[in-house]
N, C-alpha and C positions, 0 to 999 in steps of 0.2 A: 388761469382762473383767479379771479379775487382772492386775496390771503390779507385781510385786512390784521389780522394778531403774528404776521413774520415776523415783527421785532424783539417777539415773545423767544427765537431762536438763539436771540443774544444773551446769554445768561449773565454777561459783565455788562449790559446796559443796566445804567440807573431806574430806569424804569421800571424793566422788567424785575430790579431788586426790590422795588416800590411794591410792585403785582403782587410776590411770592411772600413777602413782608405783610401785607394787608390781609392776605386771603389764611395765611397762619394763624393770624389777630383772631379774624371770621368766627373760624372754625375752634379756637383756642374758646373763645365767650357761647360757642352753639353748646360747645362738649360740656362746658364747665367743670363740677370736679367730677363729674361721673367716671372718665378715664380714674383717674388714682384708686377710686370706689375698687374699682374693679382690674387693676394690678396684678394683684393679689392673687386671682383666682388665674390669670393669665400667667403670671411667674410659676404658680403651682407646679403648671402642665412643661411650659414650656423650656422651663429651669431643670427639669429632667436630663441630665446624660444623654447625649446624642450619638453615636459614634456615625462619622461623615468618611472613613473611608480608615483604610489598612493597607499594611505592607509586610508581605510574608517572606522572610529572609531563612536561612541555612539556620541561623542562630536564634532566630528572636523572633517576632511579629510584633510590628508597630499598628499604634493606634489612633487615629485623630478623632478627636469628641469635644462638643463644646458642650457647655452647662453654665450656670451665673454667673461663673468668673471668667470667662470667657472662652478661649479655644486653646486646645493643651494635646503633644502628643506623647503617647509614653510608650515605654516597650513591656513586651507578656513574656518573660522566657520563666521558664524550670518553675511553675506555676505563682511566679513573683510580679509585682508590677512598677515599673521604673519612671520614675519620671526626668521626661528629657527637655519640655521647653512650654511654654506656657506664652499665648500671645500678650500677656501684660507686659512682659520680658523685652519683648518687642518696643514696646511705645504704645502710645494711648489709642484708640479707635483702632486697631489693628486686630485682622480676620486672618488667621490661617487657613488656605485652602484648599492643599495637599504635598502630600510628604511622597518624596522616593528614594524607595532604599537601596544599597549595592547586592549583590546575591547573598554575600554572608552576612550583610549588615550588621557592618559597625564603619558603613558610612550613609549619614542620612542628608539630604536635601529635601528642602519645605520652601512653596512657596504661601507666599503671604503679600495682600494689601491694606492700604489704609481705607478705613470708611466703606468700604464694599466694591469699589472699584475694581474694573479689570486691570488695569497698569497694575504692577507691584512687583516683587523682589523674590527672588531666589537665592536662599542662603543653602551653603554645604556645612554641616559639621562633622568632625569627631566624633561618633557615638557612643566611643567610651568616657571620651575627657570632655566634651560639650563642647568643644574651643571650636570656634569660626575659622574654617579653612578657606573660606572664598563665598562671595556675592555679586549677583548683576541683578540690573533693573532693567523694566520692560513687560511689555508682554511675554510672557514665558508659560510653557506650559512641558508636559508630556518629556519627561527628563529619562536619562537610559545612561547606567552606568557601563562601562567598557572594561575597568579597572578600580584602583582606588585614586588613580590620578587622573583619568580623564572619564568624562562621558561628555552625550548625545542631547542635545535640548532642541525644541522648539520656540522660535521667534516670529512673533507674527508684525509686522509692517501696515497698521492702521492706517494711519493718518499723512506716513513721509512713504517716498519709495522704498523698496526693497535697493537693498547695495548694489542689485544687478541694474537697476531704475527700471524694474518691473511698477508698474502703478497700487497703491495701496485699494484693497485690502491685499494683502500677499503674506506668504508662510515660508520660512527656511528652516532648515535643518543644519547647527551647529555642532562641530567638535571642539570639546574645549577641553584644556586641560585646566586642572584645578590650580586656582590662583594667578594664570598665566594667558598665557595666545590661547585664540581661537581659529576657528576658518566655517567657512560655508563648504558642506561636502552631501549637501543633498538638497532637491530644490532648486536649485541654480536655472532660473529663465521659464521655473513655472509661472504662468500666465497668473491674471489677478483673482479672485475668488475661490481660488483652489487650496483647501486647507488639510496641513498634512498633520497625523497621527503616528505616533509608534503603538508596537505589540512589541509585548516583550513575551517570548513562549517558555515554558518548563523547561522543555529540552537546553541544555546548556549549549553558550557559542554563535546561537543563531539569533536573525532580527527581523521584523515585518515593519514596513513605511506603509501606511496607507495615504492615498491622495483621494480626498474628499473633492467630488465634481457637484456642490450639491449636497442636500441630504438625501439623496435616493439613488446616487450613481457615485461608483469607485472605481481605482485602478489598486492590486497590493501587489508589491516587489518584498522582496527577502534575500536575503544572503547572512553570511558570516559577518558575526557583529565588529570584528576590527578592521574589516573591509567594505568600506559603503562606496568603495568603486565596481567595488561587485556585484553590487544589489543589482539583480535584475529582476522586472517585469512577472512574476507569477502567473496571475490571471486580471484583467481588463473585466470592469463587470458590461462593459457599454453603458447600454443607458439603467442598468442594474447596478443593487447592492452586493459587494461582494466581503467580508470581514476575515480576518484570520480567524483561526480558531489553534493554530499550532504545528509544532511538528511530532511525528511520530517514526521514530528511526531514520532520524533526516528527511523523510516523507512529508510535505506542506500540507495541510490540510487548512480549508476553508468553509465559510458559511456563503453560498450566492443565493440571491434574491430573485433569480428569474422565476419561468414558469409563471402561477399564480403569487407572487410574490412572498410567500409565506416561510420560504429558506429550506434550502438542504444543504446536504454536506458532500463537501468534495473531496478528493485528494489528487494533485495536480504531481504525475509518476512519470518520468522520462519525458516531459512534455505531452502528454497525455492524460486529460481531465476524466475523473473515473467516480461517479457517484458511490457514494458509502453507504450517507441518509436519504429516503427520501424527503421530499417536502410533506405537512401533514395538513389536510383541509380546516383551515379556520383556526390552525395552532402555530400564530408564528412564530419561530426562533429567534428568542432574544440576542441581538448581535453585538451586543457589553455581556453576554452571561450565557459563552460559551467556551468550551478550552480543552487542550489533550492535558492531560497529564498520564504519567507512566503506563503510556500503553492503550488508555481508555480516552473516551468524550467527553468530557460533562458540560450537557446542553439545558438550559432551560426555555421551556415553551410556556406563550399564553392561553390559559385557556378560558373564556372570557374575563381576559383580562389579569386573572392572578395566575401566580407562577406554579408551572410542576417540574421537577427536575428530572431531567432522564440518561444513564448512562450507559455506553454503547461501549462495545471492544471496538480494535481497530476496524474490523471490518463491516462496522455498523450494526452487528448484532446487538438487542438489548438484554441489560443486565440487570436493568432495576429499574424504579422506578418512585418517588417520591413526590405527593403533595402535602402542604400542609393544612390539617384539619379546620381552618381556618382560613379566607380568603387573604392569603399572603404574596409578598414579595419578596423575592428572591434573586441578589444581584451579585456582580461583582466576582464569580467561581474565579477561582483563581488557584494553582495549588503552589506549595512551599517547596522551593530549589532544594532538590537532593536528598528528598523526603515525598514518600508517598502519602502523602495530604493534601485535600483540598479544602479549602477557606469560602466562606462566603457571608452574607449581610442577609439576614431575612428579618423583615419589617411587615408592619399592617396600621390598620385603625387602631387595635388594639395593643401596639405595643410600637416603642421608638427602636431603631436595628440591633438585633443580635448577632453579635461576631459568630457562626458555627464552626464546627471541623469533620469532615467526612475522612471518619480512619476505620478501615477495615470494615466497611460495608455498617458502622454506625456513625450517626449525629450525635455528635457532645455543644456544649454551650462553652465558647473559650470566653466569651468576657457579654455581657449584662447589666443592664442598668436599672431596670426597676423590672416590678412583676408586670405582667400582661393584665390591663386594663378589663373589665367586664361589663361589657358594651355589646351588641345585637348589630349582627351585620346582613341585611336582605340584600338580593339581587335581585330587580327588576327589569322589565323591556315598555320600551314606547315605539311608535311608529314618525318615521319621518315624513316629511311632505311627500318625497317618492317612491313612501311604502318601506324605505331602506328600515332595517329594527336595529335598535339604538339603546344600548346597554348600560343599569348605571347601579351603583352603588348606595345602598339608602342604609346611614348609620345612627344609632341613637342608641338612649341607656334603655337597658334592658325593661320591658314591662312600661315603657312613657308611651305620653300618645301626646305628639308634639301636633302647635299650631303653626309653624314657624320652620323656614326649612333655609338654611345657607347651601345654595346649587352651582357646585364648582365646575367650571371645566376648563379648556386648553384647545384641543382639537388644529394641532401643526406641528413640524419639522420631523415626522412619524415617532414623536414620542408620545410614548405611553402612559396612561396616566392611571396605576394601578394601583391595589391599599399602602395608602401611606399614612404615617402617625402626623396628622394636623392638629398640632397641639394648641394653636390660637383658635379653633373651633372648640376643645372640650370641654369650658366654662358654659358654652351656648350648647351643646350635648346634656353639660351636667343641669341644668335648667328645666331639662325633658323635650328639646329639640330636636332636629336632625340634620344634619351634615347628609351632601345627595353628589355625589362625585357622578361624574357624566363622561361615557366613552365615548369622543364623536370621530365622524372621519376628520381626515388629516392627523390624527393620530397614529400609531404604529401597532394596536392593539388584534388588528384583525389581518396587517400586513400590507405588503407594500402599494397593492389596490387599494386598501382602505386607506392611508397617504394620501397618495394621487387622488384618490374621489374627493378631496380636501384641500388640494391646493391650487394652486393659480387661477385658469377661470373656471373652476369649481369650487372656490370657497365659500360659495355661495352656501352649499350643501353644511355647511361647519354650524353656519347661523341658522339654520332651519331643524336641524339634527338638536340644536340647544331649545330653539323653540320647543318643539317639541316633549323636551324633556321638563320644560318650566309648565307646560299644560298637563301632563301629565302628574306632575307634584302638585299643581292648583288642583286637580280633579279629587285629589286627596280631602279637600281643604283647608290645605297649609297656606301662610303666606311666603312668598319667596323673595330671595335674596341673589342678588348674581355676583358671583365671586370669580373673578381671576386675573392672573397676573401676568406680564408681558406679553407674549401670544393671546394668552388667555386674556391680558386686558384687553387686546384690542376684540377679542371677543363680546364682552360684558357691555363695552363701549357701542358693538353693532348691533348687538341687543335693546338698549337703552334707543338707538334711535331707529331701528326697524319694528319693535313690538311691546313699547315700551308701556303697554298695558298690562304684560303679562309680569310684572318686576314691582314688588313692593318696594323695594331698596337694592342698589346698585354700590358694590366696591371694585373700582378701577385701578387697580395697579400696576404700576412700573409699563404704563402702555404705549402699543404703537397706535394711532388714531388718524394720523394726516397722511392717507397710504399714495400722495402726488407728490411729497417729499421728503417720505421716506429714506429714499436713496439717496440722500443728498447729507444726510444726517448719520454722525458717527459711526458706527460699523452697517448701514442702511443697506448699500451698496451690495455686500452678501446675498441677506436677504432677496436679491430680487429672485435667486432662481427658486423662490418658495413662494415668494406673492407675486412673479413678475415683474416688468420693469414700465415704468410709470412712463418712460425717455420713449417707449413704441406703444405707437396708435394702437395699437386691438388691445394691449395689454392696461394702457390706461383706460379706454372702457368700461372695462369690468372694477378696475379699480375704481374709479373715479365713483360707479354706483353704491358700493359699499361703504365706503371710507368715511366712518365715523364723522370727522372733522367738518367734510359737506354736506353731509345730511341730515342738520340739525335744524329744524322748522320751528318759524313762528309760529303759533297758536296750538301746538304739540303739546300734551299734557304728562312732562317727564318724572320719572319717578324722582324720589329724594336720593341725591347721586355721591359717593366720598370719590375724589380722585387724587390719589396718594402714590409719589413718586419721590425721587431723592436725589440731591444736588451732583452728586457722585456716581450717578449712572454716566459711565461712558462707552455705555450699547447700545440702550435705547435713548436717543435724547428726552433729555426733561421737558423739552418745549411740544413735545406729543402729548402731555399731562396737562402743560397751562395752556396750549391753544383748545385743547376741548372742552376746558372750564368755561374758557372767556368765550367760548361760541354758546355753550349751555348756558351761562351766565345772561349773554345776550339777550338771549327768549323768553329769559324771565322764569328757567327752569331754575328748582329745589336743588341747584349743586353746590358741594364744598370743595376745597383743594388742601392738599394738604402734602407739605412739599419738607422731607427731611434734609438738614442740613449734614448730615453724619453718616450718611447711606449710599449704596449703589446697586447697580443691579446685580453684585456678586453679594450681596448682603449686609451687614453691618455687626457691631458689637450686639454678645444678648440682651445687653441692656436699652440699647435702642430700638432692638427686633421688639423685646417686650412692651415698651411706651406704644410703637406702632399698632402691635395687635389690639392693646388697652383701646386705643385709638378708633379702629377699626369694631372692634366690640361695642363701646360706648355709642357710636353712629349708628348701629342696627339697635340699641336700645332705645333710644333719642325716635329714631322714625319710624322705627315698628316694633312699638312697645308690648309686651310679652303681658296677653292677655288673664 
């Protein structure tokens, strides 16, 4: 097919530095100073304490939060707060992206990159004296302490082969010793696309590999954690999700996705798979925010959409039961080695995460960052083209009656997209607008059928599910806005040129758009078992219909469009951002581009996130000016 902007691909062509250089200029003289205007009110929100994630040790619980200064983690013991590292520390543009601790930690490893990139570095230190004990570069993720001298990492093989010369994309599993040799002791001759996880469970000693086939199909092995020649084989999901969820008295237990895909619990006993949980219709089990700890379950379910938590003895009996009085999320259960406590993150619209603790049948709050916002949260239904009902979030300040609606969604890789604190929207909240978060298929909200009804040649249903939900906020009479980013761009994007009547204004970010080469493009290649693969006839088909990039028409009357992506994306290519400009551009459609030099698709400094939203702000003021 005709690609007449492929040179767009070459991000070190002169040209294409011309493109990105020009369309900056554009969009710098559209915005004028209206961005700075409004900073201000974008720092407010977004300059709040964040906490991004924890690590609950024998000794201590660490903390990772970024705020104005950037990204910092500290430890919480004996009701004190410590500070251990700060990304300025690091170097300039530098994002920390998670920390893991040894059991009793007072050894911590964080990794971190520059500019929001995936590539970046894993440092180990001393967590009493700070002092650098050992670092590597690379893809690195999912780190598992053994000792205090050696642990477990993952290394992913993008771009070169795997050491075995399996072809990239590919995943290994490392033993390393701090400071010193390594070896490959897990992984070894798994085929390309198959990406591996650890679990690390309560019970001491033991370890869970998971091998992702997919997002919707696993295998998990386990064994004795200083023996990964032992790991064997648990449960096989086929073409199912299957997750750990722990051990109890050496007992494996797990989360599978068959059935109606909505998750139960297992326990896998002499070779013998023995249901505990059932599955629950329309509430499916969170497979990141599930766990044993001493003796019991702790599972969280959605139920449309936000979280309840529920916990079970071993033998799947229930013993409680917890929602929060407010459409909330609730991530991350995790409990603390050698102590009966469990941890967790619960977040919404109204509030950025709060670290909790469940000790003895109560919630305490271990660490906090501001108070809980006073905001108005409904829950609506609209109908899809094939009658499917399609769920969504409608947020605003309390007692407004907005003209104007930012309608976010995502709908792929069965994540969920349930209340979270979007702090670049609450300056357009505080205005007396509304923020309209949308449940669609290929999401994970409703379970692993409502996935599958979303992906490959069904994603059609993703874009219709959105439609729907932009007529149904028109019927209001709001004007709308389409918001989303990487999946979700390429959302917003097939929005824009399937119904591009129903879209006041259009923000595109970090998107995929040219789904014929796709695959051909940085981590692309993954991806196909979610959108298929472009390389087989039936599956190009359906792609070829949808794919942004080709279906951009002459005499089309597109809305005013921002398409915002960053030099530093090494996931989604950049040139899915400026080939859909310059084909909008073409037609003579309302589009800007707008391309950060200091960015990736893992994120960037706050200071840059913040100009960006300014950015993004300033464009829906400029083209649908608040009546």
């Amino acid at each position: 097919m005709d690609d007449p902007y492929i040179w767009l691909e070459n991000l070190e062509d002169p040209k294409t530095k011309k493109f990105i250089e020009e369309h900056n200029r554009k969009l710098r003289e559209f915005l004028g100073d209206l961005p700075q205007k409004l900073l201000k009110e974008v720092e407010r929100y977004f300059y709040i304490p964040y906490i991004i994630q924890y690590k609950a040790t024998e000794g201590r619980v660490y903390v990772l939060f970024r705020d104005s200064k950037g990204y910092h983690v500290v430890a919480l013991e004996d009701g004190e707060v410590r500070k251990i590292l700060s990304s300025r520390e690091l170097g300039e543009e530098i994002t920390i992206t998670g920390i893991y601790a040894n059991r009793k930690g007072d050894i911590l490893g964080l990794t971190y990159s520059r500019a929001g990139s995936d590539r970046g570095f894993l440092r180990i230190l001393d967590a009493e004296t700070l002092e650098k004990i050992d670092e590597i570069g690379g893809y690195i993720s999912n780190v598992v302490w053994i000792d205090r001298e050696r642990y477990y990492y993952v290394r992913a093989y993008r771009r070169s082969p795997a050491p075995d010369g399996v072809k990239p994309p590919a995943w290994r599993v490392f033993l390393r010793e701090v400071g010193g040799k390594e070896e490959i002791v897990f992984g070894s001759g798994l085929e390309s696309k198959k990406i591996i996880t650890f679990f690390e469970p309560w019970e001491e000693g033991k370890i869970f590999a998971v091998i992702w086939k997919g997002w919707g199909s696993t295998a998990v092995y386990s064994g004795p954690i200083e023996r990964p020649d032992r790991w064997q084989l648990t449960l096989d999901g086929g073409k199912n999700k299957v997750i750990p969820v722990g051990f109890i008295n050496g007992v494996p237990y797990l989360a599978v996705y068959d059935g109606n895909g909505f998750g139960r619990i297992v326990k896998v006993e002499n070779g013998e798979v023995k249901e505990v949980v059932k599955e629950r219709q329309n509430e499916p089990l969170e497979p990141e925010s599930v766990t044993a700890v001493s003796g019991r379950i702790y599972a969280v379910y959605l139920v449309n959409a936000s979280s309840m938590l529920r916990i079970y003895d071993k033998d799947g009996n229930l013993e409680m039961e917890h929602k929060p009085t407010i459409p909330s999320t609730i991530t991350y259960v995790r409990g603390a080695p050698g102590r009966n406590e469990v941890y967790m993150l619960e977040t919404g619209f109204h509030t950025p995460p709060i670290l909790k603790r469940l000790r003895n049948g109560s919630f305490e709050v271990v660490y906090s960052t501001t108070e809980p916002l006073d905001i108005e949260v409904n829950e609506e239904w609209c109908k899809s083209r094939d009658g499917t009902d399609i769920h969504m979030f409608i947020v605003k300040k309390r007692g407004s009656k907005p003209r104007r609606a930012i309608v976010y969604g995502y709908g792929g890789f069965a994540i969920s997209i349930t209340p979270f604190f979007l702090s670049a929207a609450m300056p357009f909240i505080d205005e007396g607008d509304a923020l309209v978060v949308s449940n669609l298929r290929g999401g994970g909200e409703y379970g692993e059928e409502w996935h599958k009804a979303g992906m490959k040649e069904n994603k059609q249903n993703v874009f219709d599910d959105f439609k729907a939900v932009l007529a149904h906020v028109r019927a209001k009479g709001w004007k709308t806005i389409g918001w989303g980013s990487s999946n979700g761009g390429l959302l917003i994007a097939a929005a824009v040129t399937q119904y591009p009547e129903l879209l006041d204004a259009a923000l595109i970010g970090y998107p995929l758009t040219d789904m014929l080469r796709f695959h051909l493009l940085y981590l692309g290649k993954l991806w196909t078992t979610e959108y298929g693969d472009p390389e087989n006839p039936e599956d190009r088909k359906y792609l070829e219909k949808y794919s942004p990039y080709h279906n951009v028409r002459p005499g089309r009357r597109y809305p005013p469009t921002l398409i915002y992506t960053g030099l530093h994306d090494d996931r989604v290519h950049p040139a899915h951002a400026l080939k859909f400009a310059a084909r909008l551009e073409e037609v003579g459609a309302p589009v800007h581009l707008r391309v950060e030099t200091k960015s990736g698709h893992s994120g960037a400094t706050p200071e840059i996130k913040a100009y960006e939203y300014a950015d993004l702000l300033a464009f829906i003021e400029k083209v649908v000016p608040k009546e």
